[in-house]
DRENSE-135571 format. One record per atom (N, C-alpha, C): residue number from 1; x, y, z. Coordinates in pm, 1 decimal. Example, Ala and Ser with C-alpha at 12.3 -4.5 7.8 and 13.67 -1.06 7.14 Angstrom:
BEGIN
pos/xx/yy/zz
1/1319.0/-569.0/780.0
1/1230.0/-450.0/780.0
1/1320.0/-330.0/780.0
2/1285.0/-225.0/708.0
2/1367.0/-106.0/714.0
2/1290.0/3.0/787.0
//
This chain:
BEGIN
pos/xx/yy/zz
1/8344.5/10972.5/7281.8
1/8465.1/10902.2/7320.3
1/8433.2/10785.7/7414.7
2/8348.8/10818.8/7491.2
2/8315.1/10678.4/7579.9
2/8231.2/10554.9/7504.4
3/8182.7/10603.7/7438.0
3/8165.5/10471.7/7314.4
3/8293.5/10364.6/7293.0
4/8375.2/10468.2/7224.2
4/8493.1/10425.3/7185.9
4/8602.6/10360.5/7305.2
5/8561.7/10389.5/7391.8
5/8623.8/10353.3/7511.2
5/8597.7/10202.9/7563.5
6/8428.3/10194.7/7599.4
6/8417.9/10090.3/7589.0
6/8410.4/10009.6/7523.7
7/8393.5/10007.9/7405.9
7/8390.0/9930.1/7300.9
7/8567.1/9855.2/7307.8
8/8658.0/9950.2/7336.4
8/8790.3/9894.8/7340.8
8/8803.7/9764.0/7502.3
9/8719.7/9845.5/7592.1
9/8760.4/9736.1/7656.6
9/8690.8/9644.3/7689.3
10/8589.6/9589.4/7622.2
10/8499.8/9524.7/7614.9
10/8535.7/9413.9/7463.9
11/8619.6/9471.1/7412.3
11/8672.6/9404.5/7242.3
11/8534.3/9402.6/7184.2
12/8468.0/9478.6/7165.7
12/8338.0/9505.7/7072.1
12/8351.2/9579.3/6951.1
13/8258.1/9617.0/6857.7
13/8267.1/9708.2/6767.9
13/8203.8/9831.8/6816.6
14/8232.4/9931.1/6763.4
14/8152.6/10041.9/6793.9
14/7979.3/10034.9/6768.1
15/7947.8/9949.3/6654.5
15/7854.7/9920.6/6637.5
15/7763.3/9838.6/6746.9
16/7821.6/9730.9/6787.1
16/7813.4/9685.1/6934.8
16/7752.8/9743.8/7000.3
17/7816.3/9862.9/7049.5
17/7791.9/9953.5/7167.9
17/7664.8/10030.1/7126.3
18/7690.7/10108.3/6992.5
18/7547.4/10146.3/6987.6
18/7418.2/10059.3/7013.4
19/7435.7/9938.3/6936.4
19/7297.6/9849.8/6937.3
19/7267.6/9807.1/7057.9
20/7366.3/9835.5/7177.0
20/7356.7/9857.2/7305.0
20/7229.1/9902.6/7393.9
21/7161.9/9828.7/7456.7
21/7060.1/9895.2/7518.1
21/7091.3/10011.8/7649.1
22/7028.2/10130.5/7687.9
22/7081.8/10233.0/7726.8
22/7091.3/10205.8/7870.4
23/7011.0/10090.0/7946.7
23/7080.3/10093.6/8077.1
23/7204.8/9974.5/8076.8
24/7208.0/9904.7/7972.2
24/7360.6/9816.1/7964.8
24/7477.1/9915.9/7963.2
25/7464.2/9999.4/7859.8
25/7552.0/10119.7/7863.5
25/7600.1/10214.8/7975.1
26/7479.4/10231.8/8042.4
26/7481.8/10311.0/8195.8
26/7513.8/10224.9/8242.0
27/7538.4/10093.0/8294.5
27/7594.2/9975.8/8412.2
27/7719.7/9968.9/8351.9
28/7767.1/9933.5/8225.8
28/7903.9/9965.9/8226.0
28/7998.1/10064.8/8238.6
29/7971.5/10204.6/8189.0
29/7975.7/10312.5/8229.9
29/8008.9/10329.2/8373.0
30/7923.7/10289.4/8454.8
30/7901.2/10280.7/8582.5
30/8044.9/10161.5/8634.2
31/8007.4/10067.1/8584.7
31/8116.1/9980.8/8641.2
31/8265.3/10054.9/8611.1
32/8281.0/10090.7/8486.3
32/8437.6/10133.7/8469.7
32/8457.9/10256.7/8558.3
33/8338.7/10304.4/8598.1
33/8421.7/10439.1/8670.2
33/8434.2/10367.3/8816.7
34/8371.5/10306.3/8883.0
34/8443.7/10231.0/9014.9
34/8520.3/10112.1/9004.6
35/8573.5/10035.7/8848.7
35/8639.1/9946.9/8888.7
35/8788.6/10017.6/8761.0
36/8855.2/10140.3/8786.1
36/8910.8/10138.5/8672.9
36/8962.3/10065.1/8591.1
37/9014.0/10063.2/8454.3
37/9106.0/9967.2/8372.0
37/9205.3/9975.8/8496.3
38/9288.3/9829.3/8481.8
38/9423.8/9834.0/8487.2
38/9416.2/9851.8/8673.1
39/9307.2/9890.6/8794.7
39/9336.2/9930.7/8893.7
39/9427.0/9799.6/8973.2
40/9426.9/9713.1/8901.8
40/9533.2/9608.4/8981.7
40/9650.1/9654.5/8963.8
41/9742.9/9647.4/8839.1
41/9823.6/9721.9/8820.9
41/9844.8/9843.0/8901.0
42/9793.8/9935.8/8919.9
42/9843.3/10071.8/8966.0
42/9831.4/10034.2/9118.8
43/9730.9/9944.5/9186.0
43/9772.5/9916.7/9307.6
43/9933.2/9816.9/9332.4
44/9916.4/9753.8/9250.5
44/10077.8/9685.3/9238.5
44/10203.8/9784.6/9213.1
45/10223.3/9842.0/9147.8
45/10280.7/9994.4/9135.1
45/10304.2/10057.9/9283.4
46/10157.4/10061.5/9357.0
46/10195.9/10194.2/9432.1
46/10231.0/10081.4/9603.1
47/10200.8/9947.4/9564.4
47/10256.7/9888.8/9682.8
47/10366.0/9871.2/9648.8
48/10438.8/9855.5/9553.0
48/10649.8/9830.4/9491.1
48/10714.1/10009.2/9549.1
49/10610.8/10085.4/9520.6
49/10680.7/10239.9/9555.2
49/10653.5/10257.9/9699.3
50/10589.6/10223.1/9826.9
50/10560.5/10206.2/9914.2
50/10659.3/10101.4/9985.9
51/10699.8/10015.5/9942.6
51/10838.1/9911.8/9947.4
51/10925.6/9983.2/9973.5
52/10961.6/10047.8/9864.5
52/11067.4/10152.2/9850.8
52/11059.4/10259.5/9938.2
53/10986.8/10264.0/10003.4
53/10982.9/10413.3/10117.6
53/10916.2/10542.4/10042.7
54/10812.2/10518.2/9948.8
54/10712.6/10608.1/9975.9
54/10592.7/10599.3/10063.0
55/10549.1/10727.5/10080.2
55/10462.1/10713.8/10236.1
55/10348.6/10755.3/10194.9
56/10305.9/10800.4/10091.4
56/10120.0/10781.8/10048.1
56/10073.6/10701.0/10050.8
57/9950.7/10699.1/10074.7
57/9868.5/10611.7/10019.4
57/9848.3/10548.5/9911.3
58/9811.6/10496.0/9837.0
58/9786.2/10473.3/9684.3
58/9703.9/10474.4/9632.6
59/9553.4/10534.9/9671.2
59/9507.5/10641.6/9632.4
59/9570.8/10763.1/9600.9
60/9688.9/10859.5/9705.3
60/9707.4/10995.0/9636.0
60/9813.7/10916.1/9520.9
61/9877.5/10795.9/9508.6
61/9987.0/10819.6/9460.3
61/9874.6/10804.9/9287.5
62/9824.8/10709.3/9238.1
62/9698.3/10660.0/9143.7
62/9608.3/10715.6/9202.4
63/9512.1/10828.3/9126.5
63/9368.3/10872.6/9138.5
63/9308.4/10752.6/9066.5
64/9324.0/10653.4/9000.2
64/9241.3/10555.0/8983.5
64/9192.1/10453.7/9092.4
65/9278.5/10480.6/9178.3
65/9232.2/10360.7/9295.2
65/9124.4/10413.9/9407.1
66/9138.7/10578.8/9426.8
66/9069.3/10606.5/9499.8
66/8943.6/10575.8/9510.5
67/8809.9/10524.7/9404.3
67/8694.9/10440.5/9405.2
67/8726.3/10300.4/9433.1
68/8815.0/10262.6/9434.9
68/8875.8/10133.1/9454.0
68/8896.7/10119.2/9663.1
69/8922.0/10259.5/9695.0
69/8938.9/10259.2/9833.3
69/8831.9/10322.2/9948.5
70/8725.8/10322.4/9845.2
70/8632.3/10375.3/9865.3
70/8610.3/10346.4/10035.7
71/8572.9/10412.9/10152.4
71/8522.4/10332.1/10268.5
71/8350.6/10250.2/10262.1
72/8313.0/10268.0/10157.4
72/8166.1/10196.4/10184.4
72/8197.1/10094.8/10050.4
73/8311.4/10062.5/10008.5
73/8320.3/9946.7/9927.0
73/8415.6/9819.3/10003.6
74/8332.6/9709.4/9964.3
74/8346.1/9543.0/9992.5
74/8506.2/9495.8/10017.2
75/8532.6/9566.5/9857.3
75/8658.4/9515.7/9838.1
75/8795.0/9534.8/9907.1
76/8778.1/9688.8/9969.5
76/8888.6/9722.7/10055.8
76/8868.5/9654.4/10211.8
77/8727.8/9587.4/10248.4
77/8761.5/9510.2/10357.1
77/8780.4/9381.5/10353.1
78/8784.7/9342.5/10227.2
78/8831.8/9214.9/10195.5
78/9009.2/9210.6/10184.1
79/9063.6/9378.1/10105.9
79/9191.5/9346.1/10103.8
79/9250.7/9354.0/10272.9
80/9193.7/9470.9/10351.3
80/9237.7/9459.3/10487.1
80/9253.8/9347.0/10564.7
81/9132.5/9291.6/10544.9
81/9097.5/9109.0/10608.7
81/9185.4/9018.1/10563.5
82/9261.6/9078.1/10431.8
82/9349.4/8924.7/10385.4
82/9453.3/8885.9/10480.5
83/9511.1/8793.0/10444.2
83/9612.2/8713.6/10484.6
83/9756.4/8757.0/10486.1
84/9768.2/8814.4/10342.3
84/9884.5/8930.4/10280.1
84/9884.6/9055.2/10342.3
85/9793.1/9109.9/10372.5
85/9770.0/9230.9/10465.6
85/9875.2/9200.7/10550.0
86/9779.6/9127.7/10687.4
86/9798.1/9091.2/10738.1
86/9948.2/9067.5/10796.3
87/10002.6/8970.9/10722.3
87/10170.8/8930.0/10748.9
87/10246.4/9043.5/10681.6
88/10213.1/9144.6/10625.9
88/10243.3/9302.7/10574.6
88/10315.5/9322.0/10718.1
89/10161.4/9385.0/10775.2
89/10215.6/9442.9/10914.4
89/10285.8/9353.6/11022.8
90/10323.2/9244.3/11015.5
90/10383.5/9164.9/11090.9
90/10538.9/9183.9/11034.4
91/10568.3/9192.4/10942.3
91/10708.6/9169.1/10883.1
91/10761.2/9302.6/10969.8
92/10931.6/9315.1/10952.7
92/10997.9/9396.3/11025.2
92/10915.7/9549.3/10971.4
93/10948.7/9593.8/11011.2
93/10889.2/9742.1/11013.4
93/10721.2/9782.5/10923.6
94/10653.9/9627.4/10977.7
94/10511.0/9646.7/10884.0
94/10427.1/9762.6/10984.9
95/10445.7/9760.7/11135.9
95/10420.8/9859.1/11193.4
95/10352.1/10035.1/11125.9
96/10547.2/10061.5/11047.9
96/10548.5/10181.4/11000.9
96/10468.7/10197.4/10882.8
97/10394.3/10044.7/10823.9
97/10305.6/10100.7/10693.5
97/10181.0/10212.9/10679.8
98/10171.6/10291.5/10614.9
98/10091.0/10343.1/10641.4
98/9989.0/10313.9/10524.6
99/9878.6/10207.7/10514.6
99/9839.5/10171.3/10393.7
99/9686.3/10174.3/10464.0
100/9642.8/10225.9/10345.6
100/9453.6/10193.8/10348.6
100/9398.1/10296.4/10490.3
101/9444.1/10425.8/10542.7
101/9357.6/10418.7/10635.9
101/9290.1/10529.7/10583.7
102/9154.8/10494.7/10644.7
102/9014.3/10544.0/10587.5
102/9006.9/10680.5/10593.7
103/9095.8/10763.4/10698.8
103/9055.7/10930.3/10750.8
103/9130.8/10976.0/10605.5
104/9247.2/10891.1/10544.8
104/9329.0/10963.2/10424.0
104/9251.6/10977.0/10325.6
105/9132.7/10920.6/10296.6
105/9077.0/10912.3/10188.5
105/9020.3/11097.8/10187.8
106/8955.7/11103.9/10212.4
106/8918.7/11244.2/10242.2
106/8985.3/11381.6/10204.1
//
């Protein structure tokens, strides 16, 4: 099935994938399990339900994001560092967000 998997999101043939050399296969493999399909989406999702007054994280709310919130990955101190963050917690009650903190991951 993970043939077939990537091959879909890669728009390849299955054939493709086989003629695939075996550590290209292992690096993608590898990449889709820390960058899931779609993890923009489900972080967009779980910041609109977080709007709305849910109070998880978005990791528990999407198990896809949780490699996404990884604490020894780049990307979550790049989203903390942003700009959007940022004026998050400045807006009226950005205080009460409870987004990204590292002890929840756990």
């Amino acid at each position: 099935m993970a043939i077939y998997e990537l091959a879909y999101h890669l728009g390849k043939d299955v054939e493709d994938i086989l003629e695939m050399p075996y550590d290209r296969f292992i690096g993608w493999m590898t990449y889709f399990e820390k960058r899931p399909v779609d993890w923009r989406g489900d972080l967009q999702a779980a910041l609109i339900m977080q709007a709305q007054g849910v109070k998880d994280p978005p990791w528990k709310i999407f198990d896809s994001l949780r490699s996404i919130f990884n604490k020894k990955n780049p990307l979550t101190d790049t989203l903390r560092g942003s700009k959007v963050f940022h004026l998050l917690g400045l807006a009226k009650g950005g205080e009460k967000l409870n987004l990204w903190k590292e002890e929840d991951l756990e």
